[in-house]
C-alpha positions as CSV (number, residue, x, y, z in Angstrom):
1,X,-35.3,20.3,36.2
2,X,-32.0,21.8,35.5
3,X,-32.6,25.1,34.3
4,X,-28.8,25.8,33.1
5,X,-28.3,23.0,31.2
6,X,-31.5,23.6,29.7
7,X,-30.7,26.5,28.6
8,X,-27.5,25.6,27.5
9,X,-28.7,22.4,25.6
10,X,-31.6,24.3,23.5
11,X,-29.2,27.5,22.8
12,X,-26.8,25.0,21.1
13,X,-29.4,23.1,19.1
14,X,-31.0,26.6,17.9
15,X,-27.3,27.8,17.2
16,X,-26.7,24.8,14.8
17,X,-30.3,24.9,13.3
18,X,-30.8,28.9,12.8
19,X,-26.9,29.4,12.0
20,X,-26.2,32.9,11.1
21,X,-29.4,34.2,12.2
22,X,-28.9,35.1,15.5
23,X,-32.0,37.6,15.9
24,X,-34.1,34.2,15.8
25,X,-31.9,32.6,18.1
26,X,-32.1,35.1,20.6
27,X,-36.0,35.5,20.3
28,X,-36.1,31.7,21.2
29,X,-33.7,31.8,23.5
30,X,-35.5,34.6,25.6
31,X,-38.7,32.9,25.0
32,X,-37.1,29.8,26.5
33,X,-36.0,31.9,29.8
34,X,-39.6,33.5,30.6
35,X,-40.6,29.9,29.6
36,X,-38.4,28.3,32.1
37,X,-39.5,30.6,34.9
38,X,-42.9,29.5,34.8
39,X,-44.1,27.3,37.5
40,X,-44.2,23.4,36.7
41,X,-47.3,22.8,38.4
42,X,-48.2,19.3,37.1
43,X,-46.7,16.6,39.7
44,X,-43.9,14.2,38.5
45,X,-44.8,10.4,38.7
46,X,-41.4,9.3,39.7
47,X,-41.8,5.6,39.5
48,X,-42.5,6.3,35.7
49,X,-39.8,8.5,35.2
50,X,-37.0,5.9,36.9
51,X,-38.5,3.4,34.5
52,X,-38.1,5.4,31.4
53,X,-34.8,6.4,32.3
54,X,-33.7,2.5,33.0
55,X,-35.5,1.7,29.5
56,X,-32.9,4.9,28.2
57,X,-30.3,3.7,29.6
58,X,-30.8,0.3,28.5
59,X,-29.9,1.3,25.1
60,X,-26.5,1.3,23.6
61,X,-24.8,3.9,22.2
62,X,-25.1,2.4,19.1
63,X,-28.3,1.9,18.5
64,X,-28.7,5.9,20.1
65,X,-26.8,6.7,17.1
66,X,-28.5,4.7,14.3
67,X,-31.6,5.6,15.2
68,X,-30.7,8.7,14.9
69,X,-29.0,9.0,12.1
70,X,-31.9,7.3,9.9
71,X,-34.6,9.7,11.4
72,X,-32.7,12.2,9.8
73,X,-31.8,10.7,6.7
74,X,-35.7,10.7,6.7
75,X,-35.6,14.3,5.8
76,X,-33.0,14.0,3.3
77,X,-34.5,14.5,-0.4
78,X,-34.5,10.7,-2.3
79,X,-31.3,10.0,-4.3
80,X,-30.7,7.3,-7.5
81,X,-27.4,6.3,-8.5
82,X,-29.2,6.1,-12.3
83,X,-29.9,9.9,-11.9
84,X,-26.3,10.8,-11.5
C-alpha cells in the first residue's frame, strides 16, 4: 500500500467534506496515521486483486463518472418542477 498517497487522498476528501472545520479534519487525519502504521497482517490474494483491477480498468471514464454522479444525486433531497 502506498501510505502517502493515502494520506494525501483521504486528507483531501475530509478537506472537501468537513470544510471549515479543520479540528475534525485533523482528528481524522491523525487517526488515519496511527491507523496506517498498524501492521496489515491479513495476506493479499493477488490473483483476485489483478482481476478486480482489470474489471476497474475495464470501465470507461464515462460510465466512472455517471455512476457516480447518480449515487450522489441519491442523496440529494426530491425536486418537482410543480413545486417551484
Amino acid at each position: 500500500r502506498d501510505a502517502a498517497w493515502l494520506k494525501d487522498w483521504v486528507a483531501t476528501e475530509w478537506s472537501q467534506r468537513y470544510a471549515g472545520n479543520t479540528a475534525v479534519q485533523n482528528g481524522l487525519n491523525t487517526h488515519f496515521e496511527r491507523l496506517l502504521k498498524q501492521p496489515f497482517i491479513y495476506p493479499l490474494n493477488e490473483q483476485l486483486v489483478a482481476q478486480a483491477r482489470q474489471v476497474l480498468r475495464s470501465e470507461s471514464l464515462a460510465n466512472v463518472v455517471y455512476r457516480m454522479l447518480r449515487e450522489q444525486a441519491r442523496s440529494l433531497p426530491e425536486y418537482r418542477l410543480s413545486q417551484h
